[in-house]
C-alpha positions as CSV (number, residue, x, y, z in Angstrom):
1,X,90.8,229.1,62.3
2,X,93.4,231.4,63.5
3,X,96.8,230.5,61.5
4,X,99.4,228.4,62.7
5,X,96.7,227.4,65.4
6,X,95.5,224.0,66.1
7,X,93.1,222.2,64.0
8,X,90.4,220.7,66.2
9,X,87.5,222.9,65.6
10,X,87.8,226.6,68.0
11,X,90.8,225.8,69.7
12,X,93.1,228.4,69.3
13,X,95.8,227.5,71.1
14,X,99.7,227.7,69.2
15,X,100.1,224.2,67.3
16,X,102.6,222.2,69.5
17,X,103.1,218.9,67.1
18,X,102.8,220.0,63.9
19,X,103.0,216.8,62.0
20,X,99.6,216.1,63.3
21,X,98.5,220.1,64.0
22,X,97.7,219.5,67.1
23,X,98.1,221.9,70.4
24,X,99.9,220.4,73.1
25,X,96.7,219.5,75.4
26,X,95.0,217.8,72.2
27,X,98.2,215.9,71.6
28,X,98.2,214.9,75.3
29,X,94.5,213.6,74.2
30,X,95.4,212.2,71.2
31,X,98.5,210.0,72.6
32,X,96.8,209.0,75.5
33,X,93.9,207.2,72.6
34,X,91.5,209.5,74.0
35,X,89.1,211.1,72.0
36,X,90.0,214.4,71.1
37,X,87.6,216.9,73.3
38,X,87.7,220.9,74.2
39,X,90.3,221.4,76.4
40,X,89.1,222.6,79.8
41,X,91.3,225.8,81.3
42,X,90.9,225.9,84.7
43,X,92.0,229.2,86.9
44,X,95.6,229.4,88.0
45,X,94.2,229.5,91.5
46,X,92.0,227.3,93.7
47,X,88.1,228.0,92.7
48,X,86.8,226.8,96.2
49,X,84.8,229.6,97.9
50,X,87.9,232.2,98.8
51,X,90.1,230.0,98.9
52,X,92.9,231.8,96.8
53,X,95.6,229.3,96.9
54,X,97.6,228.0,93.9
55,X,95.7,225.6,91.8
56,X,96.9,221.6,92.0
57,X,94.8,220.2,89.7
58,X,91.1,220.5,88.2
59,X,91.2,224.3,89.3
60,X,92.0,223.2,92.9
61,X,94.4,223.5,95.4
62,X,96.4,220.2,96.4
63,X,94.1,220.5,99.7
64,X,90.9,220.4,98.1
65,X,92.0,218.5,95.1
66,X,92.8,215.8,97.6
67,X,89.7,216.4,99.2
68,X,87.3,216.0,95.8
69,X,90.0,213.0,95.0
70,X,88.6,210.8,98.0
71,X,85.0,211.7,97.8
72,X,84.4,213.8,100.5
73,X,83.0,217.4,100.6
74,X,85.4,220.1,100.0
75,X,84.6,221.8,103.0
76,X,85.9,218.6,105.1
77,X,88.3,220.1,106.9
78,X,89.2,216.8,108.7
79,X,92.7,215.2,108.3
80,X,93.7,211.4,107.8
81,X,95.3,211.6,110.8
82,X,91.9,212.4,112.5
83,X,90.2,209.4,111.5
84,X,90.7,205.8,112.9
85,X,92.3,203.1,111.0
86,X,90.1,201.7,107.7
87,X,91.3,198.5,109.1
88,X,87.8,197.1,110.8
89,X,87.9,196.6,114.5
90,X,90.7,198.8,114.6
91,X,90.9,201.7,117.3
92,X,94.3,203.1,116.4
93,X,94.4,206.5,114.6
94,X,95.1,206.3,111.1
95,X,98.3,207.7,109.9
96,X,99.2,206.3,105.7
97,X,97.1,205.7,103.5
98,X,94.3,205.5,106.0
99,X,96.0,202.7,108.0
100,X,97.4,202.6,111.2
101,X,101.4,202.3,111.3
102,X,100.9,198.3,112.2
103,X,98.5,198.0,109.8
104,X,100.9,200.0,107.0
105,X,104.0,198.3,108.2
106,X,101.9,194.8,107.5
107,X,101.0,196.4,103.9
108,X,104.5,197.0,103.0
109,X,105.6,193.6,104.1
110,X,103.3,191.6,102.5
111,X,100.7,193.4,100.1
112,X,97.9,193.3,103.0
113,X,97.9,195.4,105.1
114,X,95.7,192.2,107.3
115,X,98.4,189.8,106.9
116,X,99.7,188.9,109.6
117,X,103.1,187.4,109.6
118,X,104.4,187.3,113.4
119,X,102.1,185.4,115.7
120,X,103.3,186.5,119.0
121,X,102.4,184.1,122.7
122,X,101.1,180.7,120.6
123,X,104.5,179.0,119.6
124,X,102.7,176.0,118.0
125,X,100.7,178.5,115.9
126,X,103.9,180.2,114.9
127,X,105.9,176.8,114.0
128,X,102.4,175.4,111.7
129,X,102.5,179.4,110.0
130,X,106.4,178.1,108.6
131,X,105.1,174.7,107.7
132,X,104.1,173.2,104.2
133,X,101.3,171.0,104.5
134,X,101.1,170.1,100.9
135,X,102.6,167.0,100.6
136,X,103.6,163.9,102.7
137,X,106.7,165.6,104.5
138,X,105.8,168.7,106.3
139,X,108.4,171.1,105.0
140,X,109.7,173.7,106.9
141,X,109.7,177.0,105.3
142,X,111.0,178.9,107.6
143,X,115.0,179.0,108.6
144,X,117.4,175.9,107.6
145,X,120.8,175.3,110.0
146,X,124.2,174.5,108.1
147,X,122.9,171.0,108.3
148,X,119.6,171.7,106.3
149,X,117.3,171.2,110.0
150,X,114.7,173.8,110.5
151,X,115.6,176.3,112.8
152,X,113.0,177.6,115.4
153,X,112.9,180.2,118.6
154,X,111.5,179.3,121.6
155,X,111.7,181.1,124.7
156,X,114.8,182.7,123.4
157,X,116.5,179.4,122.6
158,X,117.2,177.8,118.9
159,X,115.5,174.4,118.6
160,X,115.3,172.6,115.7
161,X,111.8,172.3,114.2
162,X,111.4,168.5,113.3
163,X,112.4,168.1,117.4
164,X,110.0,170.2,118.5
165,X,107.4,169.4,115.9
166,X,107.6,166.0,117.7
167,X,107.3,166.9,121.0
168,X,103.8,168.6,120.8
169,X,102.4,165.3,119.0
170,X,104.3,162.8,121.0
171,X,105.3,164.6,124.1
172,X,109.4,165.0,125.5
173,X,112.4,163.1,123.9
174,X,114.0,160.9,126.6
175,X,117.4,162.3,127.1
176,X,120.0,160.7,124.8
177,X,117.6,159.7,122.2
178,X,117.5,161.2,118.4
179,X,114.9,161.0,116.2
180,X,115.5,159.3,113.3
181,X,114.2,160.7,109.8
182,X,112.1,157.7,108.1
183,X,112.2,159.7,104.9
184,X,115.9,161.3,104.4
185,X,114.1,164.5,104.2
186,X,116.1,167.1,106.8
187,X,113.5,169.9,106.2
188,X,110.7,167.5,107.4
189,X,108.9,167.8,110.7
190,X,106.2,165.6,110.0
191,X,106.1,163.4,113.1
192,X,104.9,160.7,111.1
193,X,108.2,160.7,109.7
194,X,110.1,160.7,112.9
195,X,111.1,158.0,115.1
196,X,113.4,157.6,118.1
197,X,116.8,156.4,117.6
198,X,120.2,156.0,119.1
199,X,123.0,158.0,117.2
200,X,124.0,154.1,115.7
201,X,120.5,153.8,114.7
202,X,120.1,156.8,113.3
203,X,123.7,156.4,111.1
204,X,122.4,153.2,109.9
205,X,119.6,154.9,107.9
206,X,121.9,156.7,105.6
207,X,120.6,157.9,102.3
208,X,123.5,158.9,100.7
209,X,126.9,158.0,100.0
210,X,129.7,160.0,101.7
211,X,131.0,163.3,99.7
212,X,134.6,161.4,99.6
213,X,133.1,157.6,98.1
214,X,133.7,157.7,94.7
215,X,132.4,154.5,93.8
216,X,128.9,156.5,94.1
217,X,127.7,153.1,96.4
218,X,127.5,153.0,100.0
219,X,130.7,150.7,101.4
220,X,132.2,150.1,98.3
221,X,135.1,151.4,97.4
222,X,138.3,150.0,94.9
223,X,141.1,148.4,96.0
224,X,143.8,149.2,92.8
225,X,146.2,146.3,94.0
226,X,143.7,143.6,93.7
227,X,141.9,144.8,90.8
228,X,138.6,144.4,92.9
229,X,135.4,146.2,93.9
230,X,135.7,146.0,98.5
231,X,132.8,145.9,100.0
232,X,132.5,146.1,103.6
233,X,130.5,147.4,106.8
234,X,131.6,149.3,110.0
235,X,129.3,148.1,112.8
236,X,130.1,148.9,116.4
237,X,133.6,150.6,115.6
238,X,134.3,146.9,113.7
239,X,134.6,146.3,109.9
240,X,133.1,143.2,108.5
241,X,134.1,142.1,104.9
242,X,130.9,141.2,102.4
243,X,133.8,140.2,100.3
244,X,135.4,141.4,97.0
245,X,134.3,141.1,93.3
246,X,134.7,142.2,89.9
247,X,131.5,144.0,89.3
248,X,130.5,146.9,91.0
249,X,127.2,145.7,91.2
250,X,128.0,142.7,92.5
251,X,129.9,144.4,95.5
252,X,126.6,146.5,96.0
253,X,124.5,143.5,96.7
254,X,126.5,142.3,99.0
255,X,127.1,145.2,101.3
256,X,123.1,146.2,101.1
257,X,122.6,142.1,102.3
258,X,125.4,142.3,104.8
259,X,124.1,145.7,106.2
260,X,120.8,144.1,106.4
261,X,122.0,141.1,108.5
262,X,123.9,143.7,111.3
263,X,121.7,146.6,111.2
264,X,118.1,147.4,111.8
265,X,117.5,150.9,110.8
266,X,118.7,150.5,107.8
267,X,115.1,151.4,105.5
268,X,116.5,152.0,102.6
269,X,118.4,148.6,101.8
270,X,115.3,146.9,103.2
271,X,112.9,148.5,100.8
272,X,115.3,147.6,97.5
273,X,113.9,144.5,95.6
């Protein structure tokens, strides 16, 4: 062994890591948890036929190294660009990564470069592609408005998603009609869950308190100079007083039976025992 040379057997390359004696293509071997093998020198030009030009990699130029790399015959002077899309059915001429740009656009998107994301002419197809069938309510994945309604475009217009959701089960919402969400859920456009109602109708079937109630129960609120829990209803612009009481939850019965004797969309108070 030549000195100061590295120790696998007739390698006489300069020792690069010398707590271990190794050159610095066996240490490349060795850290990689390869076993340690005769290091291959390949000429510092492309050893294709005459081809001359500086070598890339395995004693090739980046041409035919690129060439060798995708399993085609070195002499395969064809580009990617000359070849269709590897997408099948595809007639478009391939551009990245043997993909059309629609194809490569999709890939960066989503992964796939089959996935198909915008469903352009069928808008009932592109409304179901947003939707969560999962569960009872048919969440809307797609955009919420500032009131938590799924937003959708059609024919250049905003709707909201539950409404039109509706429409292609049931047919058109009579004009000055709401629909009503059984369930309290906003993002919901199952049209099991919807109903027609008037704007009264659709007030009565609250599901939570207002955001400045801070007895935390619907129509109850406390009234400091009597020392009492209030409890009353506004139906048809008109208060009506359940009455007043010491306990809070005393007050609560009272308003939910009270509600229940003036309104009739009113679910939730229905469906308490």
């Amino acid at each position: 062994m030549v000195p100061n040379s590295c120790s696998f057997p007739d390698c006489k390359s300069p020792i690069k890591v010398k707590s271990l004696a190794l050159c610095g293509g066996h240490y490349a071997q060795h850290s990689k948890g390869r076993a340690l093998t005769e290091i291959v020198k390949y000429s510092p030009t492309c050893s294709f036929g005459d081809c001359g030009e500086r070598s890339h990699g395995l004693g090739l130029c980046k041409k035919h190294w690129q060439r060798k790399n995708q399993g085609r015959p070195l002499e395969d002077a064809t580009t990617a660009r000359d070849m269709p899309c590897s997408v099948g059915g595809c007639p478009e001429p391939s551009k990245v990564r043997g993909w059309c740009g629609k194809h490569y656009a999709r890939w960066q998107r989503t992964g796939n470069p089959e996935a198909v994301r915008r469903i352009l002419g069928n808008d009932l197809m592109r409304a179901e592609s947003k939707i969560d069938f999962t569960g009872q309510c048919h969440n809307w994945t797609g955009t919420l408005d500032a009131n938590g309604y799924g937003a959708f475009r059609v024919n250049g217009k905003t709707v909201k998603a539950h409404r039109f959701m509706f429409e292609q089960a049931r047919g058109t919402i009579p004009a000055g009609i709401v629909l009503d969400h059984i369930c309290h859920n906003r993002a919901c456009v199952n049209p099991a869950h919807l109903r027609f109602a008037t704007d009264k109708q659709n007030g009565e079937n609250r599901g939570v308190v207002n955001s400045n109630n801070r007895s935390g129960v619907r129509g109850v609120h406390w009234v400091k100079e009597a020392n009492k829990w209030d409890a009353r209803v506004m139906h048809h612009r008109k208060h009506y007083l359940a009455g007043r009481f010491d306990r809070l939850e005393d007050a609560e019965e009272a308003v939910r039976l009270l509600r229940n004797k003036l309104f009739t969309y009113n679910d939730s108070d229905r469906n308490q025992k």
